[in-house]
C-alpha positions in Angstrom: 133.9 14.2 114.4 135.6 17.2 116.4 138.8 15.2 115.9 139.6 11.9 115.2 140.2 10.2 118.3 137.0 10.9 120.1 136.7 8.2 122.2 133.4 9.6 123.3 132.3 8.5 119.8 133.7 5.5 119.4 131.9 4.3 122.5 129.1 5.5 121.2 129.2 3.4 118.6 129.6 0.3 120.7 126.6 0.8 121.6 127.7 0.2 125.5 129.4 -3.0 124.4 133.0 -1.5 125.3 131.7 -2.3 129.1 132.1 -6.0 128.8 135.3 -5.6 128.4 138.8 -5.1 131.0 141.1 -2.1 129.1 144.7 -2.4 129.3 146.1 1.4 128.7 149.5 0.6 127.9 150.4 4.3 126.8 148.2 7.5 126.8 149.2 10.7 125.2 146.2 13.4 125.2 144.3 16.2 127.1 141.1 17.3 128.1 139.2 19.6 125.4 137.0 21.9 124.9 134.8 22.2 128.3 136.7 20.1 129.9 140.0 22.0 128.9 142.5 22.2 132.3 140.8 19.1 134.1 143.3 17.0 135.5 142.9 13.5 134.1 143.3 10.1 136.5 146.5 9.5 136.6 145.9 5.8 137.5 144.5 5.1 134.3 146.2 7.5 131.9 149.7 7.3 134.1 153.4 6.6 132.3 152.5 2.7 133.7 150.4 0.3 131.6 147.3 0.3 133.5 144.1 -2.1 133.7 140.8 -0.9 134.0 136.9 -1.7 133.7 135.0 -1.2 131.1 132.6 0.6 133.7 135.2 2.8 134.7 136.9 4.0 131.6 133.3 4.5 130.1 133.0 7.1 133.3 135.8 8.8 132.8 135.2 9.5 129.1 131.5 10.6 129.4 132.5 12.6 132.1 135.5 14.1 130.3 136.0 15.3 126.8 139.9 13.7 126.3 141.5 13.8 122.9 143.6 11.1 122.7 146.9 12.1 120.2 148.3 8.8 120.6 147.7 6.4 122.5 146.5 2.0 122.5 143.3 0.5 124.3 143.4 -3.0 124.4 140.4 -5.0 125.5 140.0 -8.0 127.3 136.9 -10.1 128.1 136.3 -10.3 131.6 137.8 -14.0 132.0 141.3 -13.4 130.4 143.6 -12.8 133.0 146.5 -10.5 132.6 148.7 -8.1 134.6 149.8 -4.6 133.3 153.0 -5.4 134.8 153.1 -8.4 131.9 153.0 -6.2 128.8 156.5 -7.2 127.5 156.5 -4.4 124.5 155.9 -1.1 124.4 152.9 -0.4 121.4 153.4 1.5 118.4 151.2 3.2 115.6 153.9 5.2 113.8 155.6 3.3 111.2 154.3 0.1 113.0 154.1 -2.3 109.9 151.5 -4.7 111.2 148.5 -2.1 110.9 149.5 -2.5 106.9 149.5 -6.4 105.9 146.9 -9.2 106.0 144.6 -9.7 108.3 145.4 -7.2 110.8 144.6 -8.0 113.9 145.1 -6.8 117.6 148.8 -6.6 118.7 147.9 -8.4 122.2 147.1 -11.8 121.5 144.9 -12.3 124.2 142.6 -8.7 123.5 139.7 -8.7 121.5 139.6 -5.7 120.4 142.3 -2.7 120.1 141.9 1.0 119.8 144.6 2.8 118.3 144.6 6.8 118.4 147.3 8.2 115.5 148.7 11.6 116.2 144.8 12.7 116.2 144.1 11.9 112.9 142.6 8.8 112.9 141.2 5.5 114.9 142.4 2.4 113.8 139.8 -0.2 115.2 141.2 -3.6 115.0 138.9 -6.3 116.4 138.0 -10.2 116.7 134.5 -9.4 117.8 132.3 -8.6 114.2 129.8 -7.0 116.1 131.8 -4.3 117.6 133.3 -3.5 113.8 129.6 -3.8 112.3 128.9 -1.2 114.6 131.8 1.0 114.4 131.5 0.9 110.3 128.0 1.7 110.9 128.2 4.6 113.2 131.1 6.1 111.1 130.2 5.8 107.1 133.9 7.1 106.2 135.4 4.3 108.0 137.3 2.0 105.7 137.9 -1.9 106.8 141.6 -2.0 107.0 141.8 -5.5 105.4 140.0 -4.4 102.6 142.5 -1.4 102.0 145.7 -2.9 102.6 144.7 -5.5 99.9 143.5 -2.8 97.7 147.2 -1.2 98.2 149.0 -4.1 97.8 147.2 -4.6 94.6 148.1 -1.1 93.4 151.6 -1.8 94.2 151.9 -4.8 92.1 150.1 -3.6 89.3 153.0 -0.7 89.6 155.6 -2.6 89.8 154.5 -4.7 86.6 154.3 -1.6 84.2 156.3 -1.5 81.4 160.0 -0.7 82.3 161.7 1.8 79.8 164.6 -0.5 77.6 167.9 1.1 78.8 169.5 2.6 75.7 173.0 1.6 75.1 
């Protein structure tokens, strides 16, 4: 990967799955790159406002512009869930946000099925409710690493850390 969050790439590997879905863009901070360097990008979907958008649409807009997204959330939302922009009651956070790092991570939104999260460019966090979408994301991207599976592997480390044998305070 040119960077880490391509989102080019990651809808490549959806496989043209990430069209089934409505995208709630909550916060956006990015740019066009390379070729695309200077293009202005839609300001009603990467605005300061939470905004919703197609599948269809965003899909377009990434093909037909190479973005690098620093920061930034996608949420998606099968096409029956209803939900305003104007509704998102928080704003998201990747930095220091503690709930990437516990059990069972799992989109913030409890009504999305699957959540992008760009951090500072140097990596996607892909949390999801759909299995297909992470088989494929896994799949297209080897290095990826299932952030259950890690946090539990951390946790782990920590505790066999914190049970080492303490030095006997001398007296």
């Amino acid at each position: 990967m040119p960077y880490h969050t391509d989102l080019a790439l990651v809808f490549q590997a959806f496989g043209g799955r990430q069209k089934e879905f409505n995208w709630l863009v909550p916060n956006f901070q990015g740019h066009a790159v390379g070729e695309s360097w200077g293009t202005s990008l839609p300001t009603s979907v990467f605005g300061d406002e939470p905004e919703l958008v197609s599948g269809q649409v965003l899909s377009q807009i990434v093909e037909q512009t190479d973005i690098q997204f620093v920061w930034g959330f996608l949420f998606g939302f099968a096409p029956e869930v209803v939900i305003s922009p104007g509704d998102f009651a928080w704003e998201p956070s990747a930095d220091g946000n503690r709930m990437f790092w516990g059990d069972k991570v799992a989109p913030e939104h409890p009504k999305a099925t699957v959540e992008i999260v760009c951090f500072d460019s140097t990596l996607t966090l892909l949390l999801s409710k759909d299995d297909d979408l992470s088989r494929r994301f896994r799949a297209f991207f080897p290095e990826a690493v299932d952030l259950d599976a890690h946090n539990r592997e951390r946790e782990q480390r920590g505790r066999q850390s914190a049970g080492a044998a303490q030095p006997i305070p001398s007296r």
